[in-house]
py3Dmol code that shows the C-alpha trace and the ligand (Angstrom):
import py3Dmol

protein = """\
ATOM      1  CA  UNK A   1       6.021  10.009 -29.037  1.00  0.00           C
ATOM      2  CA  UNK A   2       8.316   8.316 -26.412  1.00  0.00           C
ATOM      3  CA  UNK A   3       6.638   6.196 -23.561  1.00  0.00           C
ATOM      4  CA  UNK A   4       9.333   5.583 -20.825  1.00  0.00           C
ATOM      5  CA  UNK A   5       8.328   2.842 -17.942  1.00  0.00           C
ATOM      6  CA  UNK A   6       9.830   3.557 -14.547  1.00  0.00           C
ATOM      7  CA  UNK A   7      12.345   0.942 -13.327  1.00  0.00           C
ATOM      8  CA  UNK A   8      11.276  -0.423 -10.522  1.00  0.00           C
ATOM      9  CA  UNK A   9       7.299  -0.406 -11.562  1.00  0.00           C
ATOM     10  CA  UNK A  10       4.911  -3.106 -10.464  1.00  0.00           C
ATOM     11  CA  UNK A  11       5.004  -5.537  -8.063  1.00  0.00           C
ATOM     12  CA  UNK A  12       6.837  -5.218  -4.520  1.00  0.00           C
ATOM     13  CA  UNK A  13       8.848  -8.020  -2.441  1.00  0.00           C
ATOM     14  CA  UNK A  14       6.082  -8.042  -0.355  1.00  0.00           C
ATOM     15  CA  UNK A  15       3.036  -8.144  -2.545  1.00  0.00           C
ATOM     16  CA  UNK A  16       4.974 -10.847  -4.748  1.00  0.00           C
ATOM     17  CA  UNK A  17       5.567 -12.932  -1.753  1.00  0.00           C
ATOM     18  CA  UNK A  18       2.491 -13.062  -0.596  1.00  0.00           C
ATOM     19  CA  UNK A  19       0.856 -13.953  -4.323  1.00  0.00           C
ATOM     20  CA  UNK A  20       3.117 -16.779  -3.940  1.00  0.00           C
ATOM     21  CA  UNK A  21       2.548 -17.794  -0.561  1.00  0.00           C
ATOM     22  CA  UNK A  22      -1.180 -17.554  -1.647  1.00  0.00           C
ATOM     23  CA  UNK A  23      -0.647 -20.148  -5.516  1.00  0.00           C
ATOM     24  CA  UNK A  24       1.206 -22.717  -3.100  1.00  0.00           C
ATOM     25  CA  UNK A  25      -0.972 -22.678  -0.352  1.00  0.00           C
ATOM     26  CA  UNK A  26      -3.936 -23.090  -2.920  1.00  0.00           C
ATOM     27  CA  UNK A  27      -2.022 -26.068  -4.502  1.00  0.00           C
ATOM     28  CA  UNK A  28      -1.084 -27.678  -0.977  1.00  0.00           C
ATOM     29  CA  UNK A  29      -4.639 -27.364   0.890  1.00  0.00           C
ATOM     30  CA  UNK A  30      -6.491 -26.943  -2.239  1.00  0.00           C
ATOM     31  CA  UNK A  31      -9.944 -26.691  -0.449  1.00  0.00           C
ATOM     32  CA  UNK A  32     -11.404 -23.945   1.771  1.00  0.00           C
ATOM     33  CA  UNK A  33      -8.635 -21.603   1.354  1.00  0.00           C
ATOM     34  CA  UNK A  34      -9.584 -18.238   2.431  1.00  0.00           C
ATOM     35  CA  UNK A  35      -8.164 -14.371   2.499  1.00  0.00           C
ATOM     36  CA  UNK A  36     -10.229 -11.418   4.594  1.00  0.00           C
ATOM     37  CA  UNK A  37     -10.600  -8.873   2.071  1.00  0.00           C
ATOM     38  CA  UNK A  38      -8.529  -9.336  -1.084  1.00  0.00           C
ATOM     39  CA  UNK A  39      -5.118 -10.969  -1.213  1.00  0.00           C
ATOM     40  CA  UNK A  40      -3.664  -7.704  -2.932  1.00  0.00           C
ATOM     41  CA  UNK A  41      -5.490  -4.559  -4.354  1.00  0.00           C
ATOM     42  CA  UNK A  42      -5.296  -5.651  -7.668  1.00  0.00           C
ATOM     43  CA  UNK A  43      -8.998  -7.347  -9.325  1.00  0.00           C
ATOM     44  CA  UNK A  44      -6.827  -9.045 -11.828  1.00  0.00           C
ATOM     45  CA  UNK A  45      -4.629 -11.135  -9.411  1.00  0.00           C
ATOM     46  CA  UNK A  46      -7.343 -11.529  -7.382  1.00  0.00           C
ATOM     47  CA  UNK A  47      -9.546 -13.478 -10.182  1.00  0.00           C
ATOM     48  CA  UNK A  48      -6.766 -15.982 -10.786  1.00  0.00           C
ATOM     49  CA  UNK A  49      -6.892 -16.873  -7.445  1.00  0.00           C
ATOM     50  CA  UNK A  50     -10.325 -17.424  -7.168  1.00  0.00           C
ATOM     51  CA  UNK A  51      -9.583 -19.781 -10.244  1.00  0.00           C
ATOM     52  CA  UNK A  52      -7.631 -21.839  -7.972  1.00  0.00           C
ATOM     53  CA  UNK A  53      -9.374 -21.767  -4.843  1.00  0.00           C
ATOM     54  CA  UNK A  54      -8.327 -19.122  -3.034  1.00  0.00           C
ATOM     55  CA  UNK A  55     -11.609 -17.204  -1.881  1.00  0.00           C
ATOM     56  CA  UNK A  56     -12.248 -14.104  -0.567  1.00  0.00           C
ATOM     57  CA  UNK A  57     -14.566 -14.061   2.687  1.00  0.00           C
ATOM     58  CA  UNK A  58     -15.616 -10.937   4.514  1.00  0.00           C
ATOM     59  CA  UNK A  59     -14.335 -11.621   8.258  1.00  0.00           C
ATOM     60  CA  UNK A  60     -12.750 -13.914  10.381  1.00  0.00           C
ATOM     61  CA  UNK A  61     -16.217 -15.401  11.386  1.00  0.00           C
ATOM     62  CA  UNK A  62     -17.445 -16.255   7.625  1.00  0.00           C
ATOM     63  CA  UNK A  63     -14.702 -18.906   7.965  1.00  0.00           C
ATOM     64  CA  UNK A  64     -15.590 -22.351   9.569  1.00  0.00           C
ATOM     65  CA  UNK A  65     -12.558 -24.383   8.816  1.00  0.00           C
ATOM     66  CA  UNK A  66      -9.180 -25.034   6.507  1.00  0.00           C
ATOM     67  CA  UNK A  67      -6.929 -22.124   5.751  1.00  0.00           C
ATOM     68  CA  UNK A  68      -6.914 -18.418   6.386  1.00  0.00           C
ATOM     69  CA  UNK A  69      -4.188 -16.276   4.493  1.00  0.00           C
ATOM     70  CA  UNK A  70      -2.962 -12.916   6.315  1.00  0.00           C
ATOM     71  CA  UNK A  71      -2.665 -10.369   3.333  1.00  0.00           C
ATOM     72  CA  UNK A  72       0.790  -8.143   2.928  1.00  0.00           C
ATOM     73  CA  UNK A  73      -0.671  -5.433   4.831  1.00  0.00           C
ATOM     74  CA  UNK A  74      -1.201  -7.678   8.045  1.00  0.00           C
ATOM     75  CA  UNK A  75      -4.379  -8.130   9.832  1.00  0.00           C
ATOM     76  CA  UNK A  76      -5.479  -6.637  13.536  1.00  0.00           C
ATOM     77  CA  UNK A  77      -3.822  -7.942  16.445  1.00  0.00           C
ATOM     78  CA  UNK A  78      -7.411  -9.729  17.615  1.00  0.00           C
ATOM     79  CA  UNK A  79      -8.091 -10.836  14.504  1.00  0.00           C
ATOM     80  CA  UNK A  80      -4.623 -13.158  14.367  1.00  0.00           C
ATOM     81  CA  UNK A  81      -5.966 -14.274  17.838  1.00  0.00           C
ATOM     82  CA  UNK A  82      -9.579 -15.402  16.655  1.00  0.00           C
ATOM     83  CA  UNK A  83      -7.855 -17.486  13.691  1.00  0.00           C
ATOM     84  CA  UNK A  84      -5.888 -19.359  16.326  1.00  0.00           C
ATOM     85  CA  UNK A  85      -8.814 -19.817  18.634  1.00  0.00           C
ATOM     86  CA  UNK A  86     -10.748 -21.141  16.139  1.00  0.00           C
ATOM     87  CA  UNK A  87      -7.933 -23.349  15.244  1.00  0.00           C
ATOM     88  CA  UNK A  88      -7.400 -22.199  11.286  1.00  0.00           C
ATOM     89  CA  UNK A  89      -4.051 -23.096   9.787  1.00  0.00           C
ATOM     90  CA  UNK A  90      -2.789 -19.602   9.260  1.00  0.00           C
ATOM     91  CA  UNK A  91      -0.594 -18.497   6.016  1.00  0.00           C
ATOM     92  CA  UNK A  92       0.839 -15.344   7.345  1.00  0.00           C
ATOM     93  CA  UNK A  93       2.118 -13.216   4.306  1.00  0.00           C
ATOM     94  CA  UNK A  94       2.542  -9.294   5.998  1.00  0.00           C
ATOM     95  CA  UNK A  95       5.460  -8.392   4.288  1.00  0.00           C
ATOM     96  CA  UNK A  96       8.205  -8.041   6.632  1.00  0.00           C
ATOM     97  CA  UNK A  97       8.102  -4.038   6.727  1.00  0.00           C
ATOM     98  CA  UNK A  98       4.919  -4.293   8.242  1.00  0.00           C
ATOM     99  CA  UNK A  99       5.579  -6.851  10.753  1.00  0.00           C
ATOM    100  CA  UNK A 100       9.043  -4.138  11.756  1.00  0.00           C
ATOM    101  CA  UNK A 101       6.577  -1.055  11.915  1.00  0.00           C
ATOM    102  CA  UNK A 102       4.044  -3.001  13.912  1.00  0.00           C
ATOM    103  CA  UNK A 103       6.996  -3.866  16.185  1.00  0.00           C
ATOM    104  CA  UNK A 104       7.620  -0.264  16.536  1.00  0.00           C
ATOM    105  CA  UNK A 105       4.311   0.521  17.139  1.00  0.00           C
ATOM    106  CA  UNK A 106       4.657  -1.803  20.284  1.00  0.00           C
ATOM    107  CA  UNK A 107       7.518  -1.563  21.660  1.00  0.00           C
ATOM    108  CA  UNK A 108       7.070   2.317  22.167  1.00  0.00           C
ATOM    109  CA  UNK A 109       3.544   2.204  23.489  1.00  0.00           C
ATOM    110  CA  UNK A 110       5.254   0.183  26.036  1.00  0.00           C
ATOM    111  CA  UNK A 111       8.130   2.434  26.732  1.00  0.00           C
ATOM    112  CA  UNK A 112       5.118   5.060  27.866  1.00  0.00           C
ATOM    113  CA  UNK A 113       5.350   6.897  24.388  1.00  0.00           C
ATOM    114  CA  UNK A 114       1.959   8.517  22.986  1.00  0.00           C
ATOM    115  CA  UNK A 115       2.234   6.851  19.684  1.00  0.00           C
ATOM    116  CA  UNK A 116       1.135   8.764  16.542  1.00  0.00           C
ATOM    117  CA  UNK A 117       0.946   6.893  13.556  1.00  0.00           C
ATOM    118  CA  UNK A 118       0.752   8.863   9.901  1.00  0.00           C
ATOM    119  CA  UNK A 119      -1.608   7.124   7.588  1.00  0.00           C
ATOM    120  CA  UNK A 120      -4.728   5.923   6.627  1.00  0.00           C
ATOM    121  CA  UNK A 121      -7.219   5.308   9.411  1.00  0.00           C
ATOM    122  CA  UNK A 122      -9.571   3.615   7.280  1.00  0.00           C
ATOM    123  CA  UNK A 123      -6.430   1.413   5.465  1.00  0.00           C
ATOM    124  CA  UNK A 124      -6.258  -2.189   6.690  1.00  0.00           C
ATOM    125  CA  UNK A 125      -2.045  -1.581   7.567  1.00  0.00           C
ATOM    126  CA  UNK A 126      -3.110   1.293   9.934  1.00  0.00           C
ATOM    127  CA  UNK A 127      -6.027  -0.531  11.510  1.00  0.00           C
ATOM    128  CA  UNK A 128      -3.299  -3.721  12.575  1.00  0.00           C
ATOM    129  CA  UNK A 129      -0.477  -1.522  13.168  1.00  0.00           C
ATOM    130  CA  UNK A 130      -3.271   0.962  15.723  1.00  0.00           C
ATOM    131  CA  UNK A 131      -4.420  -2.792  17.170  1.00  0.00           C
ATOM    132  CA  UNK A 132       0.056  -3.398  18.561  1.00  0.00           C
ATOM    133  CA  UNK A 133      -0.461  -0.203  20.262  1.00  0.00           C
ATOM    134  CA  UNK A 134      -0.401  -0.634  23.842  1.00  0.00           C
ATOM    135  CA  UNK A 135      -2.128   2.468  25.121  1.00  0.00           C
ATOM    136  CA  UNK A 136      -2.965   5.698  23.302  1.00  0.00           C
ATOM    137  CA  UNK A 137      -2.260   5.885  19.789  1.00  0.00           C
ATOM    138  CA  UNK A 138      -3.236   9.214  16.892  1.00  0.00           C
ATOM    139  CA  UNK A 139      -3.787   8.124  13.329  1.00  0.00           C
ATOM    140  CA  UNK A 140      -2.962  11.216  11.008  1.00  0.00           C
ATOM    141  CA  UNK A 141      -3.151  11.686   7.594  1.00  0.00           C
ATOM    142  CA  UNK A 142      -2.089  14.875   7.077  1.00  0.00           C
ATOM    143  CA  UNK A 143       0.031  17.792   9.245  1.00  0.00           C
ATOM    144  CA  UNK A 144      -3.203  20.140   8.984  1.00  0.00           C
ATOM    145  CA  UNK A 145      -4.568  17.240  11.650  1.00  0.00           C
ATOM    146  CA  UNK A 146      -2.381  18.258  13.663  1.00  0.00           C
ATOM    147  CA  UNK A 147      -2.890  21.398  14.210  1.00  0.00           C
ATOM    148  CA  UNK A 148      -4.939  21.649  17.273  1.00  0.00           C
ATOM    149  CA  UNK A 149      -3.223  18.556  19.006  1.00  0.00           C
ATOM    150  CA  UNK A 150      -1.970  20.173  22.378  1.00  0.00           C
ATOM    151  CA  UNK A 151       0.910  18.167  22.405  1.00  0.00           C
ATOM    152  CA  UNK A 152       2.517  15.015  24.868  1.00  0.00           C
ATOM    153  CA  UNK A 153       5.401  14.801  26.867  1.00  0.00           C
ATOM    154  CA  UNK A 154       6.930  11.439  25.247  1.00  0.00           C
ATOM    155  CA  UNK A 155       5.702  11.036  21.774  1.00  0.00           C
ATOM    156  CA  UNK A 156       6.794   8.242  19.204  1.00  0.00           C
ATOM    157  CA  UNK A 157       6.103   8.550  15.510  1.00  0.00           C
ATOM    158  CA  UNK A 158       5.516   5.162  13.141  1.00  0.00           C
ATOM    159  CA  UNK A 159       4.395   5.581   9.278  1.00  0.00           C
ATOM    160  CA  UNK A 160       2.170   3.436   7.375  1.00  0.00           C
ATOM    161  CA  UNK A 161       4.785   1.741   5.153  1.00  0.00           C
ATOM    162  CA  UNK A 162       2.816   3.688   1.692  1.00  0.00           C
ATOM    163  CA  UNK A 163       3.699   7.178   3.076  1.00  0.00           C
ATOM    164  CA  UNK A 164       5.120   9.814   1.162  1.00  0.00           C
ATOM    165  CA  UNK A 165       8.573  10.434   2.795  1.00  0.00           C
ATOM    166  CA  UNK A 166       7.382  14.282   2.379  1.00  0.00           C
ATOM    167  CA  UNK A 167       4.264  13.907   4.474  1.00  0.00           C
ATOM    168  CA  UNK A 168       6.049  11.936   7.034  1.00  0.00           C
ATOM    169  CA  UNK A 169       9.133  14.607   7.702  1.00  0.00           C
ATOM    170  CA  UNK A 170       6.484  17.631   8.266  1.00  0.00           C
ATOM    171  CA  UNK A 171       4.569  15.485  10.838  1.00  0.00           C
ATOM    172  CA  UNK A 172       7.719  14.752  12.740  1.00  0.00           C
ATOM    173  CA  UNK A 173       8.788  18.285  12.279  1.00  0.00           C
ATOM    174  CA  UNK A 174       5.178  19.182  13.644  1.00  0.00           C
ATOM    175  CA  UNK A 175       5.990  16.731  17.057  1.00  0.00           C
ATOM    176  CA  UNK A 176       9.133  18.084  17.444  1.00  0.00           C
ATOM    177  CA  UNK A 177       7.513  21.300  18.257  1.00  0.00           C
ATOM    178  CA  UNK A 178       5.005  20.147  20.661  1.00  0.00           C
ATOM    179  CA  UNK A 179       6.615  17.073  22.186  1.00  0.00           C
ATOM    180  CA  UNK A 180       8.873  16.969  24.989  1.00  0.00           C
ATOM    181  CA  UNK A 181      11.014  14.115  23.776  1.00  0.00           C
ATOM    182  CA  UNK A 182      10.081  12.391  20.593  1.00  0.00           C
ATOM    183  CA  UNK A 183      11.331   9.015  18.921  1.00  0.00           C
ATOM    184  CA  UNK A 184      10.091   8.537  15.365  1.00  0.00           C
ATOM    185  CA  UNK A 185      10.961   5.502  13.054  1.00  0.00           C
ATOM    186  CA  UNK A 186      10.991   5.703   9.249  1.00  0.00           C
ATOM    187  CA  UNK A 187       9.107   2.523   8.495  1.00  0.00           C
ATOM    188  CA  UNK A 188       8.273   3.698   4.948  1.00  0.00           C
ATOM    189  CA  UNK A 189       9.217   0.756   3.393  1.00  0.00           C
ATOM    190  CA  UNK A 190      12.036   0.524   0.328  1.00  0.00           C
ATOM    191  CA  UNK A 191       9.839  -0.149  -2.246  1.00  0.00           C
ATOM    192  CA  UNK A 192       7.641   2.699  -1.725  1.00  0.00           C
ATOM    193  CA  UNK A 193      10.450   4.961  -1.017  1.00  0.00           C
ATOM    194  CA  UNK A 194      12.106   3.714  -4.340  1.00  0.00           C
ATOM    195  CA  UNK A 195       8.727   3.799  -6.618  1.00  0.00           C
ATOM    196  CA  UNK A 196       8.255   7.394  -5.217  1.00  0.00           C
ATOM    197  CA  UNK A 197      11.616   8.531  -6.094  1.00  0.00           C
ATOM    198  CA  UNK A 198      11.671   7.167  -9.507  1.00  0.00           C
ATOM    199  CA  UNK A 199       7.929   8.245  -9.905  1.00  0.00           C
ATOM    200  CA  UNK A 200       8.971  12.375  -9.000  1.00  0.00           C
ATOM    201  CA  UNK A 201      11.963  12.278 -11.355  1.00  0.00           C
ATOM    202  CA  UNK A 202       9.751  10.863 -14.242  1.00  0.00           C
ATOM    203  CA  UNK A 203       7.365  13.605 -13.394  1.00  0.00           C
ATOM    204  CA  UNK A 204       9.784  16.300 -14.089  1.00  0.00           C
ATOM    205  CA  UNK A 205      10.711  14.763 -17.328  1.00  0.00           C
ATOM    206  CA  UNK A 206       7.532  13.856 -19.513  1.00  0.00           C
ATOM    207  CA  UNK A 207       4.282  15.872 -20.277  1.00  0.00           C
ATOM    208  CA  UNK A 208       1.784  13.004 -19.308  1.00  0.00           C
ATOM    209  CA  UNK A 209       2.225  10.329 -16.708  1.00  0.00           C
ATOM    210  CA  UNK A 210      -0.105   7.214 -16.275  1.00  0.00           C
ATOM    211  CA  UNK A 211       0.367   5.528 -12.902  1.00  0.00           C
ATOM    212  CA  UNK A 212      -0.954   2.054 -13.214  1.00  0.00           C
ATOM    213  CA  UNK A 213      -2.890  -0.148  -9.786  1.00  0.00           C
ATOM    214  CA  UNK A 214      -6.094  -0.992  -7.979  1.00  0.00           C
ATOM    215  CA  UNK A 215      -7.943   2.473  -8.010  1.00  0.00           C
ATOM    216  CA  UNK A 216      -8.223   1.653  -3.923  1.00  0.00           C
ATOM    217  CA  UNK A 217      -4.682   0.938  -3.817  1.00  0.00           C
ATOM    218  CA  UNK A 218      -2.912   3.300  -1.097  1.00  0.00           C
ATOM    219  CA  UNK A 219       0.373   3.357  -2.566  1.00  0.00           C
ATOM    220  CA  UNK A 220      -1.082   3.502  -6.186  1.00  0.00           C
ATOM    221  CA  UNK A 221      -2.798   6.727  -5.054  1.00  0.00           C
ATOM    222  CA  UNK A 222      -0.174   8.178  -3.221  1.00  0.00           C
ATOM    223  CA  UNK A 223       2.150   7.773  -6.429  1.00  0.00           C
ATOM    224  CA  UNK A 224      -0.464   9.660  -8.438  1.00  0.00           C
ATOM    225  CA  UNK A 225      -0.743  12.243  -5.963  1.00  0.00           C
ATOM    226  CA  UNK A 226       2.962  12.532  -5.900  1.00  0.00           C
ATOM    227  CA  UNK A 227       2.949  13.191  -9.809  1.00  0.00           C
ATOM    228  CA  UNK A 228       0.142  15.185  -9.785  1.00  0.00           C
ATOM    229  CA  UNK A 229       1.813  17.939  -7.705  1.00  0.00           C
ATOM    230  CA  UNK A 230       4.747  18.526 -10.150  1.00  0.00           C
ATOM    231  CA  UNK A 231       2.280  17.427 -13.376  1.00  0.00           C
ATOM    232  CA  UNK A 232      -1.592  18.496 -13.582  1.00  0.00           C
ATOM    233  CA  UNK A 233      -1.311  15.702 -16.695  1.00  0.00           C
ATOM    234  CA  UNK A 234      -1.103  12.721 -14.633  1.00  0.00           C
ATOM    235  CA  UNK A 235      -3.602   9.811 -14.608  1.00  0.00           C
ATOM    236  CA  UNK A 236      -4.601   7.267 -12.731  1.00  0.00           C
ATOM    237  CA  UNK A 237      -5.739   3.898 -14.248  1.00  0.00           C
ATOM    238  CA  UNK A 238      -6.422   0.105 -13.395  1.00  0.00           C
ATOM    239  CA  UNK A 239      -7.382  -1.264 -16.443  1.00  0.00           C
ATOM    240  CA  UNK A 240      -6.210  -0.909 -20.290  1.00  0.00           C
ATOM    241  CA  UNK A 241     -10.227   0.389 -21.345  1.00  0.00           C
ATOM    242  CA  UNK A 242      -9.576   3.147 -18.833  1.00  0.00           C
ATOM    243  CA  UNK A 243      -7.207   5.405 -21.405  1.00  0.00           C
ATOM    244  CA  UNK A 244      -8.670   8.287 -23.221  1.00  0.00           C
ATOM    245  CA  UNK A 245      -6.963   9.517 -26.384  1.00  0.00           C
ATOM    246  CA  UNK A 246      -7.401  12.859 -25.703  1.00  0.00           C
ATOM    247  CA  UNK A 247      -4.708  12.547 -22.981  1.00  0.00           C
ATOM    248  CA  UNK A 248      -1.981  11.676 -25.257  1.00  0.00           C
ATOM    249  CA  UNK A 249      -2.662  14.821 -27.496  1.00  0.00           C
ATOM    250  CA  UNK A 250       0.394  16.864 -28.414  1.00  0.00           C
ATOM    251  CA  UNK A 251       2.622  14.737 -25.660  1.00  0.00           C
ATOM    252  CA  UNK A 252       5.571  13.962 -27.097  1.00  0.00           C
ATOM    253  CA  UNK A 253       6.841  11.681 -23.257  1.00  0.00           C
ATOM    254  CA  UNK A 254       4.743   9.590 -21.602  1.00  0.00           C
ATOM    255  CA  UNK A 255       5.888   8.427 -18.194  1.00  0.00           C
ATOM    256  CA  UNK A 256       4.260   5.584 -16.983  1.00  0.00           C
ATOM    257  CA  UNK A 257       5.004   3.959 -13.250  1.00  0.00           C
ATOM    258  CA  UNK A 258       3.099   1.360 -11.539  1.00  0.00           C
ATOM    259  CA  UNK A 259       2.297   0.564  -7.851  1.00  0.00           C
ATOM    260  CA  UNK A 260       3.516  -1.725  -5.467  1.00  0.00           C
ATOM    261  CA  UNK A 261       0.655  -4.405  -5.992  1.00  0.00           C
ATOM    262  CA  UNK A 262       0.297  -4.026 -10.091  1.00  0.00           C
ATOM    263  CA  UNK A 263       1.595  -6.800 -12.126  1.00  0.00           C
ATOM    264  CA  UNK A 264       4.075  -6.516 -14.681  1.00  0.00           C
ATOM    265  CA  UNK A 265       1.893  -7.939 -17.415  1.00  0.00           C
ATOM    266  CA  UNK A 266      -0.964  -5.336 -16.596  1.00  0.00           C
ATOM    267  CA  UNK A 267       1.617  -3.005 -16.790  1.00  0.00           C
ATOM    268  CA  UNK A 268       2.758  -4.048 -19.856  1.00  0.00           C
ATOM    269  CA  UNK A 269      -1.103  -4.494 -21.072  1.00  0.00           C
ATOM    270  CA  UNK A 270      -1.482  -0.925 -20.673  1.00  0.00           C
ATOM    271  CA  UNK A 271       1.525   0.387 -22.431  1.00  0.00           C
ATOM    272  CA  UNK A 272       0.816  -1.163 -25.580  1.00  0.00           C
ATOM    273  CA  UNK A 273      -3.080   0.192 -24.998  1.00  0.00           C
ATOM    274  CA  UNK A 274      -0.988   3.644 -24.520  1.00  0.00           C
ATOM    275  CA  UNK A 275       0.927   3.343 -27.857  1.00  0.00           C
ATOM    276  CA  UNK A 276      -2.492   1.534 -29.453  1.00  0.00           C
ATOM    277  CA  UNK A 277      -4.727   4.918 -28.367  1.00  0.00           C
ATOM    278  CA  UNK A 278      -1.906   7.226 -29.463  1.00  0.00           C
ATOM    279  CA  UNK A 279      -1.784   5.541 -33.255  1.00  0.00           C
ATOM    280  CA  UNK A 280      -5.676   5.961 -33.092  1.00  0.00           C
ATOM    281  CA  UNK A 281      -6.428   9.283 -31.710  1.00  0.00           C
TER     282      UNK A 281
END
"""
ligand_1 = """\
8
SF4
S 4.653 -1.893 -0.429
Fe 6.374 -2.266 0.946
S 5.412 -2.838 2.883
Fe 3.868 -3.053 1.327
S 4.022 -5.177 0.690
Fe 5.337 -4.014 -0.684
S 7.372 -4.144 0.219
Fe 5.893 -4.708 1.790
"""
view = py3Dmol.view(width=600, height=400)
view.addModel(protein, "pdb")
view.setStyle({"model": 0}, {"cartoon": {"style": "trace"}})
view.addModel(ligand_1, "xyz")
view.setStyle({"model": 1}, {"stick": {}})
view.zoomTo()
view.show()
């Protein structure tokens, strides 16, 4: 049996930035160092912070004092507003893709266009990229959402930066048929766009793929949905304990590719535990 690990799996520019931002600004303020939500969507990462400080707190107003980090995905417009008000230091680690497609997001609201953005609604990234709109904005997921949208004279398009590329052209397609004039950026970021790639030609090639990240990790289960069209076989896991031999049975290539916020060494973890349930099943 062959395991083959995608290139570029694991950990993005932006998610490894923002671990580091995270370790220095632990070692600089050391106490009351805070993140809304988790840093990154990985429990690992987010355990060796705690170990140095770095603790997670619900909202904005669970934090008296000290430091607040911004996560990679960004935070609401409001919410950037509050930390300042209540005079945090801010740490602001949205990865730059983020910050361009939030940009986007604005400046077209303000140019008078109806802005439809394709993602998540309930993902943190679409929630502060929906809080730059100026105006109306339309969170879809899919095209089928669109279906009984009547349509707008000037409509812009903005992706969540995890989109599929795939999803993204049939929703433009979709506005170009109902909008009068229509702008749409391509803020998927590289990263994603690169993981996805490599993660579709894998597909094609192996008879069982494991895609590796934070079981609520958007472009973890985008990847795996992306696999899963061209290969039934394809599994999602977090952690090594999460393999089942019966998976591996008469495979003879494993494809394995990891998400944007997975470390290597988990990644690495889990490919041994691949080889490890193969030699035991
Ligand atoms: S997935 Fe892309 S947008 Fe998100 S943090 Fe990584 S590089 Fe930035």
């Amino acid at each position: 049996m062959e395991v083959i690990v995608a290139k570029h799996a694991g950990v993005c520019f932006g998610v490894k930035r923002a671990i580091d931002m995270a370790f220095r600004a632990a070692r600089k303020y050391r106490d009351h160092v805070y993140t809304i939500g988790p840093l990154i969507h990985n429990p690992q990462v987010v355990e060796q912070l705690k170990e140095v400080g770095v603790t997670v707190q619900g909202g904005i107003d669970d934090i008296a004092g000290g430091t607040v980090i911004f996560r990679s995905h960004g935070v609401p417009f409001r919410l950037a507003q509050r930390a300042r008000e209540k005079g945090l230091r801010i740490v602001d680690a949205t990865c730059p893709f983020v910050k361009r497609a939030q940009k986007f997001a604005r400046s077209l609201s303000r140019k008078g266009y109806l802005v439809i953005l394709v993602g998540d609604e309930s993902h943190p990234e679409v929630k502060g990229l929906k809080s730059y709109v100026e105006g109306e904005a339309i969170v879809v997921g899919t095209p089928k959402e669109l279906g009984h949208w009547a349509g707008g004279k000037k409509v812009g398009v903005v992706a969540q930066t995890t989109q599929s590329l795939e999803n993204f052209r049939e929703i433009v397609a979709l506005c170009l048929e109902k909008a009068g004039e229509i702008r749409a950026y391509n803020t998927i970021c590289d990263a994603t766009a690169l993981r996805q790639k490599e993660a579709l030609d894998l597909a094609h090639k192996v008879d069982c793929m494991i895609v590796i990240g934070g079981h609520n990790s958007a472009n973890t289960k985008r990847l795996a949905e992306i696999c899963r069209r061209i290969l039934g076989d394809t599994y999602h896991v977090e952690r090594v304990e999460e393999l089942k031999p019966p998976w591996f049975r008469r495979k003879g290539r494993i494809g394995v590719v990891g998400g944007a916020s997975t470390p290597s060494w988990v990644i690495e973890e889990i490919t041994e535990g691949i080889h490890r349930t193969v030699s035991q099943g």
